[in-house]
C-alpha positions as CSV (number, residue, x, y, z in Angstrom):
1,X,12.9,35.6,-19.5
2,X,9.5,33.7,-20.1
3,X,9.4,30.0,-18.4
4,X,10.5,27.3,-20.8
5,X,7.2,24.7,-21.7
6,X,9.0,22.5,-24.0
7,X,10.0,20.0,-21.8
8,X,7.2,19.9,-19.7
9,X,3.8,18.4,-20.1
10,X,1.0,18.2,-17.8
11,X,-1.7,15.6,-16.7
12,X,-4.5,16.5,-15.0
13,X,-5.5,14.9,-11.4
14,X,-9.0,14.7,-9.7
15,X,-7.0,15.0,-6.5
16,X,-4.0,17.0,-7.1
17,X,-4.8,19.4,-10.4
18,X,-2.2,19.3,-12.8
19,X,0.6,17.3,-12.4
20,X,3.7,18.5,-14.2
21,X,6.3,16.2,-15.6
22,X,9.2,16.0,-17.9
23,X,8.7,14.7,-21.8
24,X,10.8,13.7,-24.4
25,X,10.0,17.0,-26.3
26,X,13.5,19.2,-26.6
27,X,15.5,17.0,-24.4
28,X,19.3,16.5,-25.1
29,X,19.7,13.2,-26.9
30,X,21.9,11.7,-24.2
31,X,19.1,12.5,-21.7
32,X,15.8,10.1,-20.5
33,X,12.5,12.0,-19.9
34,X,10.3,11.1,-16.6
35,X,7.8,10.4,-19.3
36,X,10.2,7.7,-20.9
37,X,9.7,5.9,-17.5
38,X,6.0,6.5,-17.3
39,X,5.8,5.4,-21.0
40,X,7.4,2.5,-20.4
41,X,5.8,-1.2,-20.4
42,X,6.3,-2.3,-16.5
43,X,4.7,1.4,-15.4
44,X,2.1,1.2,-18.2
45,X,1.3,-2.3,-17.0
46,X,-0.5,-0.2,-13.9
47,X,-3.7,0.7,-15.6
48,X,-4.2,-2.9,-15.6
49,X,-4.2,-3.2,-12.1
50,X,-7.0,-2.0,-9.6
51,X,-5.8,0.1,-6.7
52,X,-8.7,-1.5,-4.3
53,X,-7.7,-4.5,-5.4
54,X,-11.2,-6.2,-4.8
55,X,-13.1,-3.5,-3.5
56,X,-14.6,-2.2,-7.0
57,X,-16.8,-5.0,-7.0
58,X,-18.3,-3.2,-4.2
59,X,-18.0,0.5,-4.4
60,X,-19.1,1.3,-7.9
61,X,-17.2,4.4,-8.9
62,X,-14.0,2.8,-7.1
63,X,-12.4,2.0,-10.4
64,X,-9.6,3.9,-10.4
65,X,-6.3,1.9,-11.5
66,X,-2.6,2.1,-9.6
67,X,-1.5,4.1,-12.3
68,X,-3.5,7.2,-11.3
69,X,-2.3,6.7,-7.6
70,X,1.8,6.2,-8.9
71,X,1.3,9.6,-11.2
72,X,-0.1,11.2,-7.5
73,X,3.2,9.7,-5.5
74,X,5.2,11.2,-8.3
75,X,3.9,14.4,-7.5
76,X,3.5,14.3,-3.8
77,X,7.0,13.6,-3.9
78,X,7.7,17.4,-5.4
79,X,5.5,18.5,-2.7
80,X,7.0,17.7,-0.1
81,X,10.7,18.2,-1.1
82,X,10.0,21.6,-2.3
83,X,8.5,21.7,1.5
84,X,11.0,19.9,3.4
85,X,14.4,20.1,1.5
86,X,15.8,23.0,3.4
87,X,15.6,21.5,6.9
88,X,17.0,18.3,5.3
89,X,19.7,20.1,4.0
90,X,20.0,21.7,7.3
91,X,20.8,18.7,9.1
92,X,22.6,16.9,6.1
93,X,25.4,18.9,5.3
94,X,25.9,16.2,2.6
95,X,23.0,16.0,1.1
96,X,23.0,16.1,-2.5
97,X,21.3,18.9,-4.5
98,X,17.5,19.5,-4.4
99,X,16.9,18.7,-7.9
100,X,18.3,15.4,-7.2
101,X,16.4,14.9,-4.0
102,X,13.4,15.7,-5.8
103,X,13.9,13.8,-8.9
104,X,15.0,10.9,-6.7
105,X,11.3,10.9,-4.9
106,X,9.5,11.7,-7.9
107,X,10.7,8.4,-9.4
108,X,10.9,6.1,-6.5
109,X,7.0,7.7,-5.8
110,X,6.3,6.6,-9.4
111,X,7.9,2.8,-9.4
112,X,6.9,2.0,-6.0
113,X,4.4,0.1,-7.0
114,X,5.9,-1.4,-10.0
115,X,6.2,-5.2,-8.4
116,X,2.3,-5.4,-8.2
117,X,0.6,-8.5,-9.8
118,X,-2.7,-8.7,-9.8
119,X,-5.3,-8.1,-6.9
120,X,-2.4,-6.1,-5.6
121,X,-1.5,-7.2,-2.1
122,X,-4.1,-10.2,-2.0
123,X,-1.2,-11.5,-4.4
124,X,1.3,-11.1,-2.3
125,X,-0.5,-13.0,0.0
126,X,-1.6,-16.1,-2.0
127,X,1.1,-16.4,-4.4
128,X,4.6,-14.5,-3.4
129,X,4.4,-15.6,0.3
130,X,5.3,-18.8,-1.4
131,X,8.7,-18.0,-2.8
132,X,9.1,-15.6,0.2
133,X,8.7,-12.3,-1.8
134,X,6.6,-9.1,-1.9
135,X,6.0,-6.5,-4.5
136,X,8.2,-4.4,-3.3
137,X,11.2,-7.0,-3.7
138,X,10.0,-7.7,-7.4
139,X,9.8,-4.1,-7.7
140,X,13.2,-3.2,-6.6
141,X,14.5,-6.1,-9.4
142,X,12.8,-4.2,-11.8
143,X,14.3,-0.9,-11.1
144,X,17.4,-1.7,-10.8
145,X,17.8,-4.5,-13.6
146,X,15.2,-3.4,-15.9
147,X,14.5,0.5,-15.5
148,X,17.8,1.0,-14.5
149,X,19.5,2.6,-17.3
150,X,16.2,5.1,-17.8
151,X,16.6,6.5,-14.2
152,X,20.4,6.8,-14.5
153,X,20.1,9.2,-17.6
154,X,17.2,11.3,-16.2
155,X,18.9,14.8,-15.2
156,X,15.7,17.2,-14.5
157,X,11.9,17.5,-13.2
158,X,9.7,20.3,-13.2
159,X,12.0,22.1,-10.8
160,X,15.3,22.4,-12.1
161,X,18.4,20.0,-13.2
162,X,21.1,17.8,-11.5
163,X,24.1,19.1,-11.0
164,X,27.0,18.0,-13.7
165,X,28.2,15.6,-11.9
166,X,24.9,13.6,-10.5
167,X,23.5,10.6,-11.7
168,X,20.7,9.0,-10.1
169,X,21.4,6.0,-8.7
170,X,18.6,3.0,-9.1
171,X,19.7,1.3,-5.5
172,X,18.9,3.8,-3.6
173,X,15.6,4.2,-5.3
174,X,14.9,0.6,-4.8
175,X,16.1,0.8,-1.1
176,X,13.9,3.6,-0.4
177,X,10.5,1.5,-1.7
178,X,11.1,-1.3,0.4
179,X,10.3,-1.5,4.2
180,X,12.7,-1.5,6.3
181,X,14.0,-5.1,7.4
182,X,16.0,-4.5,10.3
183,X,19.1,-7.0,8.9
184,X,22.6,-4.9,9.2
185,X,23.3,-6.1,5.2
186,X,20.6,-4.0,4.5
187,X,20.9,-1.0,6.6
188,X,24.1,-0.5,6.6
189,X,26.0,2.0,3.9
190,X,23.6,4.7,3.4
191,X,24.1,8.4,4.4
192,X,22.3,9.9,6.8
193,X,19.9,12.0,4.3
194,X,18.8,8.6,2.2
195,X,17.9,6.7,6.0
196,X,15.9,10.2,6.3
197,X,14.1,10.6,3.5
198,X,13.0,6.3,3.5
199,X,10.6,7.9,6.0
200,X,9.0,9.5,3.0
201,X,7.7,6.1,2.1
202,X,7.8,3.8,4.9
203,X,7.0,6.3,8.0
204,X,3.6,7.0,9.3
205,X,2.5,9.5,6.8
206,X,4.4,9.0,3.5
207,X,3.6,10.3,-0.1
208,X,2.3,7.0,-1.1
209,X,-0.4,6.6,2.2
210,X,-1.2,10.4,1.7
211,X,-2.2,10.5,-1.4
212,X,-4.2,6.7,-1.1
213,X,-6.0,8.0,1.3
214,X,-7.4,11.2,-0.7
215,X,-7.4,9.6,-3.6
216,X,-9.3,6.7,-2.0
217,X,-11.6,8.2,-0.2
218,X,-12.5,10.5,-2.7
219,X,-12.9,7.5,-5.7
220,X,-14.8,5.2,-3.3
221,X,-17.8,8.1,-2.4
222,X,-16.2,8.2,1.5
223,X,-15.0,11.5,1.7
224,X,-13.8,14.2,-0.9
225,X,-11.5,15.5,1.2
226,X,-10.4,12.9,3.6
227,X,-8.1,15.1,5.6
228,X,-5.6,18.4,5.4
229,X,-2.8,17.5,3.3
230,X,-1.7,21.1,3.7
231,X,-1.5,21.5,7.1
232,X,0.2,18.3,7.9
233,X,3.0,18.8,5.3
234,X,3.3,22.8,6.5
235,X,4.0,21.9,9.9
236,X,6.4,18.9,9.2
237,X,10.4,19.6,8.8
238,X,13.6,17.6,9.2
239,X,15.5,17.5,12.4
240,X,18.8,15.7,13.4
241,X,16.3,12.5,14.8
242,X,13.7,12.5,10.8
243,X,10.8,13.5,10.3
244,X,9.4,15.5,12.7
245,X,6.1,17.4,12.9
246,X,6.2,20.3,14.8
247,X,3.1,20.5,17.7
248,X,0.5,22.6,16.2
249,X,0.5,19.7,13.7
250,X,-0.2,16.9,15.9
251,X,-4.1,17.1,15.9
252,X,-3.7,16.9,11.7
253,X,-1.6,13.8,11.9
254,X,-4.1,12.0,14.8
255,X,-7.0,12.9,12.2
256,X,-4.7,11.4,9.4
257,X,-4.4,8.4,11.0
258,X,-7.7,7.7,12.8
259,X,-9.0,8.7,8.7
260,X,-6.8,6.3,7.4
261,X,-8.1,3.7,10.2
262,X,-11.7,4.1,8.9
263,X,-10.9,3.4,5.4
264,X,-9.7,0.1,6.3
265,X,-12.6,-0.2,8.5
266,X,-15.2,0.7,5.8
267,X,-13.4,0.0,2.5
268,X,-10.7,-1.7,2.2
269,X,-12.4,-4.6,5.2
270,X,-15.5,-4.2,4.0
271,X,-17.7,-7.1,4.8
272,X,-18.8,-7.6,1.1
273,X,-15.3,-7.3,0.2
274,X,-13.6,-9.7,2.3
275,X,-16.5,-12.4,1.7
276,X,-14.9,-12.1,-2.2
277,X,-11.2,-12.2,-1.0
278,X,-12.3,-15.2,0.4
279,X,-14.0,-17.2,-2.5
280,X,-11.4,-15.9,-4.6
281,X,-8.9,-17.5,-1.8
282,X,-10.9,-21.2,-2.7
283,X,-9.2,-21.1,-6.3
284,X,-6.4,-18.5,-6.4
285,X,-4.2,-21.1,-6.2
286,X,-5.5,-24.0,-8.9
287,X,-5.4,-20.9,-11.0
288,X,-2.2,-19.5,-10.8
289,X,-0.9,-23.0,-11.2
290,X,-2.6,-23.2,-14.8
291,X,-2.0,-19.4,-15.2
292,X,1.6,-18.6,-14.2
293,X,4.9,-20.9,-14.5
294,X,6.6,-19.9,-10.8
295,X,8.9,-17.3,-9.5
296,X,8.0,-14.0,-11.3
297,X,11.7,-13.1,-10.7
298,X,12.6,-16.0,-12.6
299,X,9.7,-15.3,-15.5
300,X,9.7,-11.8,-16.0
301,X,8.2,-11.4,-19.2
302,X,5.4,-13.5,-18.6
303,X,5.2,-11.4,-15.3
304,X,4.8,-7.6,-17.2
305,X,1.9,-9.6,-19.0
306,X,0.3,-10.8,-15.8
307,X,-2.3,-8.2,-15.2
308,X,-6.0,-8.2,-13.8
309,X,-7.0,-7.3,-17.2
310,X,-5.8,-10.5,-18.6
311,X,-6.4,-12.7,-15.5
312,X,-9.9,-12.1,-15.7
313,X,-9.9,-12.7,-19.4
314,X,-8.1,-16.0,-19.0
315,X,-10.4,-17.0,-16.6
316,X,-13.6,-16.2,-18.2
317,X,-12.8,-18.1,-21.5
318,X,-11.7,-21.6,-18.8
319,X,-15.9,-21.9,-18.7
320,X,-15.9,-23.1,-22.6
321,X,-12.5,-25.6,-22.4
322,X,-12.9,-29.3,-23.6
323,X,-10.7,-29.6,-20.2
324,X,-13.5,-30.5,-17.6
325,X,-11.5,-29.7,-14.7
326,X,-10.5,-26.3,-16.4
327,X,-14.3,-25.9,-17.0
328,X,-15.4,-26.4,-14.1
329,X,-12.6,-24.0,-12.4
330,X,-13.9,-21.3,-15.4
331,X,-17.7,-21.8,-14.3
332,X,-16.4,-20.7,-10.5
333,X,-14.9,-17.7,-11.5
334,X,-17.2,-16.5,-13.8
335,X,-19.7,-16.8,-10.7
336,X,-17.1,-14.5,-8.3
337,X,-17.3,-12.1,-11.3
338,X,-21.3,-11.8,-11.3
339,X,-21.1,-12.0,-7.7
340,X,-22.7,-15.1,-7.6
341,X,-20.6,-16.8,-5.6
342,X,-19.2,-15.5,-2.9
343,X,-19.1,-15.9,0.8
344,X,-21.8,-13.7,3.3
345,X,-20.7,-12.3,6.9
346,X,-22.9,-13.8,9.5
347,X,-21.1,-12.1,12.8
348,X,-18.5,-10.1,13.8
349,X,-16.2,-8.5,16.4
350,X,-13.7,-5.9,16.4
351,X,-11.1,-5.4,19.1
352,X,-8.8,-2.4,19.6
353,X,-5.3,-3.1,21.2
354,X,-3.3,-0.1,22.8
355,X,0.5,0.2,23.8
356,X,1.6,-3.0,25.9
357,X,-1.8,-5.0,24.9
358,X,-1.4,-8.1,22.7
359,X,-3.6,-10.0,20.1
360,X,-2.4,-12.9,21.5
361,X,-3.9,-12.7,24.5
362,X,-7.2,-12.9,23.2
363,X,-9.2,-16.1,22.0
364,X,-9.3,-14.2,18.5
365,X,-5.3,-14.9,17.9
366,X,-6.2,-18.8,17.4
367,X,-9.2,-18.5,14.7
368,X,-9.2,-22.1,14.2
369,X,-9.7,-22.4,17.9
370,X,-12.7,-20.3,17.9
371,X,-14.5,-22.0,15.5
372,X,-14.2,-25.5,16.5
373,X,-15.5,-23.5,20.2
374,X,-18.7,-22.0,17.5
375,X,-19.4,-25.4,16.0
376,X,-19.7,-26.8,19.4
377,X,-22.4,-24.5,20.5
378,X,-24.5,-24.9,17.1
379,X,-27.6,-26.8,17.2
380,X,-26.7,-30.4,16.1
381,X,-27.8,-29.5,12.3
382,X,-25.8,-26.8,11.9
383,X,-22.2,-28.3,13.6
384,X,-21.1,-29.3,10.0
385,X,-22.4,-26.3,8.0
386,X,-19.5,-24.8,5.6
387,X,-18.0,-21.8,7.7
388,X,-14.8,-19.4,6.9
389,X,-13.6,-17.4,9.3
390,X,-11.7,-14.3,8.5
391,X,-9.6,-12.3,10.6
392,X,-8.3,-8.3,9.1
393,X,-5.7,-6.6,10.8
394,X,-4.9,-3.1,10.6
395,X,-1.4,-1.1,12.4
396,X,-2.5,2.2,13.3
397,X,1.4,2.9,13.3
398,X,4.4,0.4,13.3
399,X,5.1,-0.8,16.8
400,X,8.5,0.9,18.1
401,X,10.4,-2.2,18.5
402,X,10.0,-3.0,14.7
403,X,12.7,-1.7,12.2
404,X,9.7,0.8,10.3
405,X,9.5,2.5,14.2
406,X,11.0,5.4,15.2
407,X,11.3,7.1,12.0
408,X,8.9,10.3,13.1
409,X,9.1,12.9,15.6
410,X,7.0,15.3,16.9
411,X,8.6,19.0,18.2
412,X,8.1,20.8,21.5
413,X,8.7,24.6,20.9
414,X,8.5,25.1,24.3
415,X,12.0,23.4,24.8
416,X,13.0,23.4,21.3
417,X,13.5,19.8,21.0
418,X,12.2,16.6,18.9
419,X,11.0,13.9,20.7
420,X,10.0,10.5,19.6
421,X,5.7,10.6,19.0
422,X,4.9,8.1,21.5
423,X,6.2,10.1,23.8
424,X,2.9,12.9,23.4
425,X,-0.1,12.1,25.0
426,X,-2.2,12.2,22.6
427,X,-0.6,10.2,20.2
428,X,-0.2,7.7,22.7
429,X,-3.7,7.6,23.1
430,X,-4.3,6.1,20.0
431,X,-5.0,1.7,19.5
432,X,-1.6,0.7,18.1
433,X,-3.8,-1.7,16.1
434,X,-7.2,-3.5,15.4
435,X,-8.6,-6.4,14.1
436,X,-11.7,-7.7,12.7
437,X,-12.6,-11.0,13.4
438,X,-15.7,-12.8,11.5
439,X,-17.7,-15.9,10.6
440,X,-18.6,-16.1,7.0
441,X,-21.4,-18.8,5.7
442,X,-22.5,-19.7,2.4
443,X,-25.5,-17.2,3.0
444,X,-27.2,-15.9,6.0
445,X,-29.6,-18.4,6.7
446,X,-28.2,-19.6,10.2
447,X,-26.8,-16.0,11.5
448,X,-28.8,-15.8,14.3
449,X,-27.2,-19.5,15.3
450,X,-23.7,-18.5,14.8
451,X,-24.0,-14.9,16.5
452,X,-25.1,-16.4,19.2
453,X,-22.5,-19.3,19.1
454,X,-19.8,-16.6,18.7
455,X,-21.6,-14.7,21.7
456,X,-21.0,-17.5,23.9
457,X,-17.2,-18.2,22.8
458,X,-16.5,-14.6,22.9
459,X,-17.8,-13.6,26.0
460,X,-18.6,-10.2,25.7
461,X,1.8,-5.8,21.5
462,X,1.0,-4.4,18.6
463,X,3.1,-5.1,15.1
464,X,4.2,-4.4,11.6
465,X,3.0,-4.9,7.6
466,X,5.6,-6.7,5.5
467,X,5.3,-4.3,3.1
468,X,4.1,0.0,2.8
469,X,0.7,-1.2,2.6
């Protein structure tokens, strides 16, 4: 019997080729469609919002929006079940059906992003920190109080259909988006297959980081094929511990990581794009308070409107208001948007910290520190010049004593057992972390002055991300 198309439409994918999903065409009236989620205003609302949050100002062909990235979660998340279901099931003997596994990390792969406002995680940082959220908190709101009903009535993906008596439940995709927290309320409850499978978004090489990364690095004119999604997710499994990848596929995870490592290094930190994160940092805030009424939890609404497309908009038109503050604020960022005004790197250091090595036992851990120590070495014309300092941190992997740790495993066949990946070699050889500590100036008049300055300061535990960054 020929393969039934009427259900199923496909969208083609730079990265991935075509990715199938489920339409509204020939669907049972009581029944949602993945496209009726991927239709829907708060997923739509992710074309609006740049996946390098500020980096397209800087790599020109880097344009490519968080919806394209959500569509290649969704279908990573088929990947990988269709890979990995059978050892899950394996060691789950309740684990629900595979159609429901995979519909369940299709759509948490396709709403994890769903809480982003915009400039994407430079928002968290200047505007949720404040009412002590992140994206991912919003975004579990929304799926369970406002997509909540869709997911519950969607019964099939590309691969097959429920079983008559499953329903998809919208907490458990909104627990699996969030990072784990390590508090007992939170934790506790879930079977043994769910806690599994959160590795799948919050481990050390998820569906969302696996496909950034290509889809990054391909968009951005770094690599076009960053690393070998195929090999990694051939010789990964499920065993009574998680995750685990089996030996012959450590080398592809170490490349995976140390890829993933440079992209921060060269992209997502660059120079140029950190010296705009920081002169939008000058007025972020003023804005927001003219832009935004408070809590997006509390203003949701207004929030599914709160894009980058109409941020910048906003913004632009504040340069003609009879207000003159508001003027004046407009005129600023229509200078950030002509790269005008922005700040310029005058030195830098990067330092690498292993396994039992702490930031805090460098001078770097106390910026403010460091550049009172600068201004005291400038000449005496320079001590008051306008200076930023910037310090970018990056986690290799999530130290082991945080609640995202120990959620992968590597395999020994020679004794037929998992062990946790700190415990290879060559893993453990890795930095568990870096940072990137520089001096920014208005432009790069006086760099000589404060390289040297930082040259003489300078002298010649690792941690976690709030969030799946």
């Amino acid at each position: 019997m020929p393969r039934d198309f009427t259900t199923e439409s496909l969208s083609h994918d730079p990265i991935h080729g075509y990715i199938p999903f489920i339409s509204r065409v020939g669907l049972p009236a009581d029944e949602a469609a993945e496209q009726d989620l991927i239709d829907h205003p708060w997923v739509q609302r992710m074309r609006h919002i740049h996946q390098l949050q500020t980096a397209w100002w800087v790599f020109p062909s880097a344009e490519h929006m968080r919806f394209q990235h959500i569509l290649g979660v969704m279908h990573l998340g088929s990947v990988v079940v269709d890979a990995w279901y059978d050892s899950l099931a394996a060691v789950c003997r309740n684990a629900p059906s595979r159609p429901y596994v995979e519909s369940l990390v299709r759509v948490a792969g396709l709403l994890h992003d769903v809480g982003h406002g915009p400039f994407g995680h430079f928002f968290d940082d200047h505007y949720l920190d404040q009412y002590g959220l992140t994206h991912e908190d919003i975004g579990a709101h929304i799926i369970q109080h406002e997509l909540g009903d869709i997911i519950r009535r969607i019964r099939r993906n590309p691969s097959g259909q429920l079983q008559p008596l499953e329903e998809l439940d919208p907490q458990q995709v909104a627990w699996l988006i969030c990072r784990p927290s390590g508090k007992k309320e939170d934790e506790d409850g879930h079977p043994d297959w769910l806690r599994k499978l959160r590795s799948l978004f919050s481990g050390i090489y998820t569906v969302d980081n696996m496909d950034f990364v290509l889809r990054d690095a391909y968009m951005s004119g770094y690599n076009t094929k960053a690393f070998d999604i195929s090999r990694l997710i051939h010789y990964s499994f499920f065993t009574g511990s998680g995750l685990t990848i089996h030996s012959r596929g450590l080398p592809t995870l170490i490349n995976f990581i140390e890829t993933r490592a440079n992209l921060f290094r060269t992209i997502y930190f660059h120079r140029t794009v950190r010296g705009i994160d920081i002169a939008l940092e000058d007025y972020f805030a003023e804005t927001m308070k003219r832009l935004f009424p408070g809590n997006p939890l509390e203003h949701l609404p207004a929030y599914q409107g709160l894009t980058e497309s109409s941020f910048l908009v906003d913004v632009v038109r504040w340069a003609d208001s009879d207000d003159p503050s508001l003027r004046e604020l407009g005129k600023h960022w229509k200078a950030i948007i002509n790269r005008e005004e922005m700040w310029r790197m005058a030195s830098e250091r990067t330092i690498h910290f292993h396994s039992g090595e702490a930031e805090s036992t460098t001078i770097f851990s106390e910026p403010d520190l460091v550049e009172r120590r600068v201004r005291d070495y400038l000449p005496p014309g320079l001590k008051e010049i306008p200076l930023r300092i910037d310090v970018a941190r990056h986690y290799h992997r999530p130290s082991a004593r945080k609640p995202s740790g120990k959620q992968n495993y590597w395999f020994d066949p020679a004794c037929g057992k998992s062990f946790e990946l700190d415990d290879d070699e060559l893993f453990r050889s890795l930095p568990t972390s870096f940072i990137i500590f520089r001096i920014y100036s208005r432009d790069h008049g006086h760099d000589r002055e404060i390289s040297e300055a930082l040259a003489r300061v300078a002298g010649g535990s690792g941690g976690d991300t709030k969030t799946n960054m």
